[in-house]
FIDO-998447 format. One record per residue (C-alpha): x, y, z; residue number from 1; residue in one letter. Coordinates in nm, 4 decimals, m for minus. Example, Ala and Ser with C-alpha at 12.3 -4.5 7.8 and 13.67 -1.06 7.14 Angstrom:
BEGIN
{east->1.2300	north->m0.4500	up->0.7800	i->1	aa->A}
{east->1.3670	north->m0.1060	up->0.7140	i->2	aa->S}
//
This chain:
BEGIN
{east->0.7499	north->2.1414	up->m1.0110	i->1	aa->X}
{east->0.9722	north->1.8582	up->m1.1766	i->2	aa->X}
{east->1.0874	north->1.6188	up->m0.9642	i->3	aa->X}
{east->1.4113	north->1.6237	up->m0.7655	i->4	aa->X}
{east->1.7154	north->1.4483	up->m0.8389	i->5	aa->X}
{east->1.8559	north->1.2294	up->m0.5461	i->6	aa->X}
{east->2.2107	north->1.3372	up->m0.4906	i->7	aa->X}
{east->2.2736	north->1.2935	up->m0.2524	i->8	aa->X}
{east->1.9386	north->1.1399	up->m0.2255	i->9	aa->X}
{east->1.7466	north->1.2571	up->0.0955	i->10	aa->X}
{east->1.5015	north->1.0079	up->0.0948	i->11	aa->X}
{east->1.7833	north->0.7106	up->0.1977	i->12	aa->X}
{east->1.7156	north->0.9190	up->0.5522	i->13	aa->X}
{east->1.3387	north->0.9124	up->0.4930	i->14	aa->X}
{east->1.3229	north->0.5475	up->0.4433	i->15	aa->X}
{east->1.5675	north->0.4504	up->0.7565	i->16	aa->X}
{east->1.2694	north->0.6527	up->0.9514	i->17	aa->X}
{east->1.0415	north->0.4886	up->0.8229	i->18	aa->X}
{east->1.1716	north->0.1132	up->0.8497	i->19	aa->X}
{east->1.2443	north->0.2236	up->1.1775	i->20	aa->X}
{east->0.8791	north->0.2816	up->1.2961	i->21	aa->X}
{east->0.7284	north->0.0062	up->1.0351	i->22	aa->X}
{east->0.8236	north->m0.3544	up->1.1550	i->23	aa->X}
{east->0.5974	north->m0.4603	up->0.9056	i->24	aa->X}
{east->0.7405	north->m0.3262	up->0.5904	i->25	aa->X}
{east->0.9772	north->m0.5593	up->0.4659	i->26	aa->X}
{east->1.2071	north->m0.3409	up->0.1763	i->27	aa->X}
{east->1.5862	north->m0.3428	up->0.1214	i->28	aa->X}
{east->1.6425	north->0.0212	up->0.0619	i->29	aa->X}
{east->1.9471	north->m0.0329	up->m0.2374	i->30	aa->X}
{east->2.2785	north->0.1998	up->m0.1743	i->31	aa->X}
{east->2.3896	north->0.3652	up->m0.4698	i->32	aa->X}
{east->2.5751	north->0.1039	up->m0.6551	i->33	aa->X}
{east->2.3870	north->m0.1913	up->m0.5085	i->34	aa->X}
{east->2.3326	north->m0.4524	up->m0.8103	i->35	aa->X}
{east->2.0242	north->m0.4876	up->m0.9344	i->36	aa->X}
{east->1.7779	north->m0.7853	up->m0.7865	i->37	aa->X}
{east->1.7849	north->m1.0945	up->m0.9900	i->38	aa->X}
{east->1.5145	north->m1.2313	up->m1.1796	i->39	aa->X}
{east->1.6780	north->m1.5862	up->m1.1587	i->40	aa->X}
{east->1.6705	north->m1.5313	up->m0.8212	i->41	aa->X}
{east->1.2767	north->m1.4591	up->m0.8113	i->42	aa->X}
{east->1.2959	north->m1.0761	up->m0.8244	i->43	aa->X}
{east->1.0442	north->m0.9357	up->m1.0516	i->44	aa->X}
{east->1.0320	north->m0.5061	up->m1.1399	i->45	aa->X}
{east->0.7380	north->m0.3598	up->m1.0928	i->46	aa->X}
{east->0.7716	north->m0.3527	up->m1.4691	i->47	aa->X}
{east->0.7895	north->m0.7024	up->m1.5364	i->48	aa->X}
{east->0.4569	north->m0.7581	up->m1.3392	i->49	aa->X}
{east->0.2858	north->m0.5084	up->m1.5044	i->50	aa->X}
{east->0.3716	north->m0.6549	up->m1.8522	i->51	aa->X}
{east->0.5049	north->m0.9879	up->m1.8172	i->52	aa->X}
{east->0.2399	north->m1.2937	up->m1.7536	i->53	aa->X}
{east->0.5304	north->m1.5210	up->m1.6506	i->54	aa->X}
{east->0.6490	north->m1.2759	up->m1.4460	i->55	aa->X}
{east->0.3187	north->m1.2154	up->m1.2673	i->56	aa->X}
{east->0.2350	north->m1.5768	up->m1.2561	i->57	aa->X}
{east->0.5483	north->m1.6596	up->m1.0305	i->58	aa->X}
{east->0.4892	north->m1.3724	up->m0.8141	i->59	aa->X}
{east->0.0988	north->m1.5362	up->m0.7936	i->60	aa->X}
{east->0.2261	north->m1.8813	up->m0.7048	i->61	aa->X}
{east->0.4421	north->m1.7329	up->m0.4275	i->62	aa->X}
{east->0.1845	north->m1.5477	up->m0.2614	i->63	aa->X}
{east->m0.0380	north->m1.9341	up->m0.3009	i->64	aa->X}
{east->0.2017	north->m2.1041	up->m0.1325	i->65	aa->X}
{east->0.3185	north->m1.8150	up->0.1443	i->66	aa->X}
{east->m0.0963	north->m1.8273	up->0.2611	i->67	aa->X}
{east->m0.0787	north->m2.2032	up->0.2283	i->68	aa->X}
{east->0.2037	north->m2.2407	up->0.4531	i->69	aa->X}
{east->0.0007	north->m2.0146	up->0.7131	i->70	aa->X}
{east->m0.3279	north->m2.1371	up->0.6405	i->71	aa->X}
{east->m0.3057	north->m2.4826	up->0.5793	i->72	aa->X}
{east->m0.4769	north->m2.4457	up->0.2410	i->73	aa->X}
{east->m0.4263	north->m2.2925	up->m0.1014	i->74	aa->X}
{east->m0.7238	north->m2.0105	up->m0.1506	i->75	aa->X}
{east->m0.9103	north->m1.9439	up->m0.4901	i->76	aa->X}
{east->m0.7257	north->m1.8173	up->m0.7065	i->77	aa->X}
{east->m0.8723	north->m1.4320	up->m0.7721	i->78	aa->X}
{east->m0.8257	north->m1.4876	up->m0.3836	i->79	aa->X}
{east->m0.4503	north->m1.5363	up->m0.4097	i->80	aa->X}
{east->m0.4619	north->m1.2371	up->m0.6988	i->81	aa->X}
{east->m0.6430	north->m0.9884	up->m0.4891	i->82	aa->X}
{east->m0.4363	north->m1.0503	up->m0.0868	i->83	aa->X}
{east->m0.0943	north->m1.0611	up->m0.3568	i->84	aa->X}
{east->m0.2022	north->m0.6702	up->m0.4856	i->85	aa->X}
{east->m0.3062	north->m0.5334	up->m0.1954	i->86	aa->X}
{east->0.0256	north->m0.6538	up->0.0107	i->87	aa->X}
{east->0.1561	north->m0.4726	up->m0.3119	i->88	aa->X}
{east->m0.0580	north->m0.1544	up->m0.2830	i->89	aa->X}
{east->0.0026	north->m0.1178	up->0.0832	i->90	aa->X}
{east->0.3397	north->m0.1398	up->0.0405	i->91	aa->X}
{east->0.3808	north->0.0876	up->m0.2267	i->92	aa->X}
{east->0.1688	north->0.3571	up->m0.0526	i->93	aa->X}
{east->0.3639	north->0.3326	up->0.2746	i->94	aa->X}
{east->0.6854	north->0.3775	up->0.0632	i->95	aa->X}
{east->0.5062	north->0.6784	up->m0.0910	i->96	aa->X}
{east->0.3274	north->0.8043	up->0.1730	i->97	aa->X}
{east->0.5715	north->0.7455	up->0.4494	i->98	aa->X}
{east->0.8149	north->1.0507	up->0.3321	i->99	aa->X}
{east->0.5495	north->1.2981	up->0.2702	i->100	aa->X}
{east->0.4296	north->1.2090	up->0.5999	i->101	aa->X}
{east->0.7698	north->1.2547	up->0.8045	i->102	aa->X}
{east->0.9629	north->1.5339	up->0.5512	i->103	aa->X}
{east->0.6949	north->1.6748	up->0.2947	i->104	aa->X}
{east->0.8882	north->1.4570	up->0.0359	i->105	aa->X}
{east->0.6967	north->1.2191	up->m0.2272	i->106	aa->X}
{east->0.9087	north->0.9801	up->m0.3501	i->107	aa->X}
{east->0.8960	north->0.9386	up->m0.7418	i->108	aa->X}
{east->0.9140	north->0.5321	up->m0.7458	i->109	aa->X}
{east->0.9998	north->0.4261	up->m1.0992	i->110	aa->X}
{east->0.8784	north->0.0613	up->m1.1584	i->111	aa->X}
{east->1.2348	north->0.0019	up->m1.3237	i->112	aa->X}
{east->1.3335	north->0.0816	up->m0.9475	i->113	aa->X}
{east->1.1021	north->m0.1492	up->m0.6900	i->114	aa->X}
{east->1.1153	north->m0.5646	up->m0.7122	i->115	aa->X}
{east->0.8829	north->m0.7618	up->m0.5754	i->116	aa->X}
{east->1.0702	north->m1.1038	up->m0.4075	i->117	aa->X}
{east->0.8029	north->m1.4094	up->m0.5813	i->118	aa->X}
{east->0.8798	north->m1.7044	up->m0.3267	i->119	aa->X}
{east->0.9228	north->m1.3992	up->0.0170	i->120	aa->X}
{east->0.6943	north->m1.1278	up->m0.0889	i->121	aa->X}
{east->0.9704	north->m0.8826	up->0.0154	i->122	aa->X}
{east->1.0172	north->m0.5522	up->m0.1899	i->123	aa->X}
{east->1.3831	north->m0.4109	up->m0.2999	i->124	aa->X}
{east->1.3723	north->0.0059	up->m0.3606	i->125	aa->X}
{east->1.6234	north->0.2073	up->m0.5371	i->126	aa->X}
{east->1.5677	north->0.5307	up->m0.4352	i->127	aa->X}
{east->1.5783	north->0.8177	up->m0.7375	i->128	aa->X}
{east->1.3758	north->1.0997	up->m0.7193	i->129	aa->X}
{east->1.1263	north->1.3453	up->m0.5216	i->130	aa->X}
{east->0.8838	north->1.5941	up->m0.5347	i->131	aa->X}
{east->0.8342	north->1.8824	up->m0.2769	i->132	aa->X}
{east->0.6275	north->2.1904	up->m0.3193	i->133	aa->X}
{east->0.5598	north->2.5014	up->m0.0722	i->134	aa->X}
{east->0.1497	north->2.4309	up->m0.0587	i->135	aa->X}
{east->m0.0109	north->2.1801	up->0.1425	i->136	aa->X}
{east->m0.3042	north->2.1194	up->m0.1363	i->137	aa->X}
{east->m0.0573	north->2.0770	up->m0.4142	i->138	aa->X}
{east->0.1623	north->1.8682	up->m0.1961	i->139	aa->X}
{east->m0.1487	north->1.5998	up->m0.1367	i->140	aa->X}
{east->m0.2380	north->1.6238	up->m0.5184	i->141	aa->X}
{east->0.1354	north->1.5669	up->m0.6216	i->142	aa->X}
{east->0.1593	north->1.2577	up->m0.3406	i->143	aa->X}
{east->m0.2208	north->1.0842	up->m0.5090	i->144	aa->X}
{east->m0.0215	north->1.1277	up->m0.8587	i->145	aa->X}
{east->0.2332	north->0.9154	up->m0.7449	i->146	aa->X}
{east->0.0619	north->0.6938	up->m0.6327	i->147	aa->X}
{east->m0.1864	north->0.6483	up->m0.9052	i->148	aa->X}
{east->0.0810	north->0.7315	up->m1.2153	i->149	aa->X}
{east->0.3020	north->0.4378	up->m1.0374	i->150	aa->X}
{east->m0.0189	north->0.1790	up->m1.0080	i->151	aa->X}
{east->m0.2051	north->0.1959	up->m1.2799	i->152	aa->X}
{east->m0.0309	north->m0.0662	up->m1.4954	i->153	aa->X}
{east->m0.0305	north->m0.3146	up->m1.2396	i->154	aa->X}
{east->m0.3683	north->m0.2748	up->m1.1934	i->155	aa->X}
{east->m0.4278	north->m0.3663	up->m1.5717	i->156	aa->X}
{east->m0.2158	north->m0.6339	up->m1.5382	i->157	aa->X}
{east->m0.4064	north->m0.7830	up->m1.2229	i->158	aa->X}
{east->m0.7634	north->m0.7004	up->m1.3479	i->159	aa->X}
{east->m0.8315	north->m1.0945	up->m1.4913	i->160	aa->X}
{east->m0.6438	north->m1.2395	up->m1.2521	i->161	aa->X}
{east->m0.8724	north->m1.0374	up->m0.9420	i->162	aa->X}
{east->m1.2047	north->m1.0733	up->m1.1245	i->163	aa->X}
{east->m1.2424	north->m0.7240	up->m1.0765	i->164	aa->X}
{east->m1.3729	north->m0.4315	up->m1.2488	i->165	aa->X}
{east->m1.1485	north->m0.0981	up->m1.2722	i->166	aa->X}
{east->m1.3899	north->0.0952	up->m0.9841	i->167	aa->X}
{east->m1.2887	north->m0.1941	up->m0.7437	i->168	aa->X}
{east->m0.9478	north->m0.1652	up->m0.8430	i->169	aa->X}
{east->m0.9222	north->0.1611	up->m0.7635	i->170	aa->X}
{east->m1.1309	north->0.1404	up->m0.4426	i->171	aa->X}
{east->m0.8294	north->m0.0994	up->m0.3409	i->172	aa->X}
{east->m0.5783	north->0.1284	up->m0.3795	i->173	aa->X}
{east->m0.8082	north->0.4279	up->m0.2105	i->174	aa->X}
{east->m0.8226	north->0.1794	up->0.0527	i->175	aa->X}
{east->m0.4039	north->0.1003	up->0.0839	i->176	aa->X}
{east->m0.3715	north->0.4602	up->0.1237	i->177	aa->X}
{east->m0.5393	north->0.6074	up->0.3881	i->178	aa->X}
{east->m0.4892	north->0.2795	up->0.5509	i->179	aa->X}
{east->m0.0866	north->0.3496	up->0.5183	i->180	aa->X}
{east->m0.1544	north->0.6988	up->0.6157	i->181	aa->X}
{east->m0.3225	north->0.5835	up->0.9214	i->182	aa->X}
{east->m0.0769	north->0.3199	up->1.0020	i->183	aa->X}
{east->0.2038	north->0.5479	up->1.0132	i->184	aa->X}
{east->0.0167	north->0.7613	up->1.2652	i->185	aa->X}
{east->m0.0383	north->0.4891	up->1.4570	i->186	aa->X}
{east->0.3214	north->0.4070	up->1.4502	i->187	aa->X}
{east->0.4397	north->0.8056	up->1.5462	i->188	aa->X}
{east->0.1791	north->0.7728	up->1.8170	i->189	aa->X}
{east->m0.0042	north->1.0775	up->1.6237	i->190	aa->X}
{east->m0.2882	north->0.8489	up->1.5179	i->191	aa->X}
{east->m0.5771	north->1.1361	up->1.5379	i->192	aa->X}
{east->m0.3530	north->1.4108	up->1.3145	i->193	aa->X}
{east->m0.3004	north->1.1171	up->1.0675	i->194	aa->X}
{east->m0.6728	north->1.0193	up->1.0231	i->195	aa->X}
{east->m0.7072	north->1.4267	up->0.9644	i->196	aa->X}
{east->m0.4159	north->1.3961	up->0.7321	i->197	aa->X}
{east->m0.6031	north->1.0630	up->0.5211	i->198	aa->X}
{east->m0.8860	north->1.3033	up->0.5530	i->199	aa->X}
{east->m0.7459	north->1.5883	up->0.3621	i->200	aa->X}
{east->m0.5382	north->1.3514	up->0.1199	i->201	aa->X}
{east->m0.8826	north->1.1636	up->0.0076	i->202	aa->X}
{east->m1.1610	north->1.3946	up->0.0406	i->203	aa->X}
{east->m1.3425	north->1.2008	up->m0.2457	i->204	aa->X}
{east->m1.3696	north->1.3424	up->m0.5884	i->205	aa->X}
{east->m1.0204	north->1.2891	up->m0.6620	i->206	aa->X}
{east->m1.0523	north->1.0541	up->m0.9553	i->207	aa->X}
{east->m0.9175	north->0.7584	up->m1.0282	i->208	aa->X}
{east->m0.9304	north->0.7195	up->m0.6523	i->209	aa->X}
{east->m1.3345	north->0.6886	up->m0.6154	i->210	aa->X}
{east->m1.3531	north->0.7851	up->m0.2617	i->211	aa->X}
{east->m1.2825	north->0.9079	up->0.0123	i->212	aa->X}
{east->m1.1029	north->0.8213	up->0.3249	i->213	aa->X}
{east->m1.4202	north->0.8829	up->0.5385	i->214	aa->X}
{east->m1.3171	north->0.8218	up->0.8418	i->215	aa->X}
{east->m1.5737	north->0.8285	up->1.1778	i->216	aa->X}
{east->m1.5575	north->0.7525	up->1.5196	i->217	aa->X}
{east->m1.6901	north->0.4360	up->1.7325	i->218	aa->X}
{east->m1.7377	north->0.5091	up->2.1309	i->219	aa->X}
{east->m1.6779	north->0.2270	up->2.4164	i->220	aa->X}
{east->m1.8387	north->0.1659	up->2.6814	i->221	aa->X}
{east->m1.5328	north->0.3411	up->2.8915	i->222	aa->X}
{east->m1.6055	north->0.6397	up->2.6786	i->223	aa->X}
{east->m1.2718	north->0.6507	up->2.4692	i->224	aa->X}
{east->m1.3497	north->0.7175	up->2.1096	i->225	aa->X}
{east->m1.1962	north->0.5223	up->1.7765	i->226	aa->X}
{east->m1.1452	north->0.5618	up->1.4619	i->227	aa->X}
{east->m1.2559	north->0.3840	up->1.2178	i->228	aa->X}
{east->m1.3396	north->0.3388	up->0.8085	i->229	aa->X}
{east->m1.5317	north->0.0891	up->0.6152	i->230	aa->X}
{east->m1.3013	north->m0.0197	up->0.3500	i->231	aa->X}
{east->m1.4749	north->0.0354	up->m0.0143	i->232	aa->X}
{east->m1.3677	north->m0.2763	up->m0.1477	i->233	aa->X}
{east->m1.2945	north->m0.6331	up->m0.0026	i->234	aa->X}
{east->m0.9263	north->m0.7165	up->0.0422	i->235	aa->X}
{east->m1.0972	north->m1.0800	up->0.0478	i->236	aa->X}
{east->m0.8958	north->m1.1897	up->0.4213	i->237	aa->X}
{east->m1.2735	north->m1.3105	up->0.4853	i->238	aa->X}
{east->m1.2048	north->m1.5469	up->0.1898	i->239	aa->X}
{east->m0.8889	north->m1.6967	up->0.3944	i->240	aa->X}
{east->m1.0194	north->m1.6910	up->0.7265	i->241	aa->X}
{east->m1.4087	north->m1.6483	up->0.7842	i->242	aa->X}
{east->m1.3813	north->m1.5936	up->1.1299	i->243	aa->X}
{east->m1.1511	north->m1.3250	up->1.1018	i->244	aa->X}
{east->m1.2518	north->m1.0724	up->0.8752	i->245	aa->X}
{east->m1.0523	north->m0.7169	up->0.8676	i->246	aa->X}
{east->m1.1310	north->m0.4548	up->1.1271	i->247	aa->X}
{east->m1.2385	north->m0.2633	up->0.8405	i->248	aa->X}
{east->m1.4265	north->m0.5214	up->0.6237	i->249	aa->X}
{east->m1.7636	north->m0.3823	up->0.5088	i->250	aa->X}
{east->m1.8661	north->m0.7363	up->0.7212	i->251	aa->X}
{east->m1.7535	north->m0.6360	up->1.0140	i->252	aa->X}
{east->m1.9995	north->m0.4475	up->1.2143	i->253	aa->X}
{east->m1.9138	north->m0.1965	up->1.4733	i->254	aa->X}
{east->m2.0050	north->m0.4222	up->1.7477	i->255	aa->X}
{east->m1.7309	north->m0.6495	up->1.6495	i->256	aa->X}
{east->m1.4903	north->m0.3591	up->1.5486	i->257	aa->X}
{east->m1.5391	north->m0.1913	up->1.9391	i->258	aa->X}
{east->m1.4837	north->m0.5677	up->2.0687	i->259	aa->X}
{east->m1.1535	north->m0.6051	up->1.8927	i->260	aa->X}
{east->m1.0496	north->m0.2420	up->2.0157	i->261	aa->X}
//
């Protein structure tokens, strides 16, 4: 089914939701008429990452000097190239995900229509389009499309600079999006029909996307169950903070994953 025109554009609702219930998601929704973000003031289209190296260069030394500032220290820089996609990733697939997840909508995002701030890391969206369509199958097909139709330049763009190969790329973003699936059950207090929901959305075999969600279940000693994933590639926090590796960090054994639960 071709995508839906926005007007009036239902998803402006969608996203208010969804900034609502994600203090971490830092994205000026743009009204109709807004004007467009400013390059000379450090705001980059998706576009201009994917196929400018200036572009992508300044949006690199933001992210440097943003985990310098916190950390004390500037990392590597496949480091800085690899924590500056998959802030971009995860943002992306919550703006994707989050409106299938609260209205059955997915959000066509343009990358004419989403800037990435270079010295904030803060996204601008201009709302156009969606997709909606009666089955629940076609539904989770049509919302991996957009995610993978909208990524796959940047992920071109980023290979050198990440020092990775395409399969790890694309492990990344299979990552960002059953981790933004989860999130947003975590955040609607519905965290166990959203790990079903990641589930069904990345069974595996869904290429690009070269896994699944695979979710399982950890048990504490009180007997509550969690659960859990092993991401299937390294976001590289590790790289930042050795002591502190992500919950779901193929280094970071249940033990330690139970502890921090």
């Amino acid at each position: 089914m071709p995508a839906a025109p926005c007007a009036p554009c239902p998803l402006y609702a969608d996203y208010r939701r969804l900034l609502d219930l994600s203090p971490v998601l830092r994205v000026d929704v743009l009204a109709d008429g807004a004007p467009t973000p400013e390059r000379a003031r450090g705001w980059y289209s998706a576009v201009e990452l994917a196929a400018d190296p200036a572009a992508l260069a300044d949006a690199l030394a933001g992210e440097e000097a943003r985990i310098a500032a916190e950390h004390g220290s500037a990392p590597r820089p496949h480091v800085t190239a690899s924590r500056l996609l998959h802030h971009y990733l995860w943002s992306v697939c919550v703006l994707i995900a989050g409106p299938w997840h609260l209205a059955r909508r997915v959000p066509v995002i343009d990358r004419a229509d989403i800037w990435l701030h270079a010295p904030t890391g803060d996204f601008a969206l201009r709302p156009r389009a969606h997709s909606t369509l009666p089955g629940d199958d076609e539904l989770r097909a049509e919302l991996r499309a957009s995610v993978v139709t909208h990524v796959e330049p940047l992920l071109t763009a980023f290979s050198g600079a990440t020092r990775r190969g395409t399969r790890a790329l694309w492990g990344m973003v299979t990552d960002d999006l059953a981790s933004a699936i989860w999130y947003l059950g975590r955040m609607l207090g519905e965290e166990s029909a959203a790990v079903a929901a990641a589930g069904a959305v990345l069974p595996g075999g869904t290429q690009p996307l070269p896994g699944a969600a695979d979710f399982r279940h950890l048990r504490g000693e009180d007997g509550r169950s969690h659960p859990t994933r092993t991401r299937l590639g390294c976001c590289l926090y590790y790289a930042i903070r050795p002591d502190s590796a992500c919950i779901t960090c193929p280094r970071t054994p249940d033990e330690e994953r139970l502890r921090r639960l």
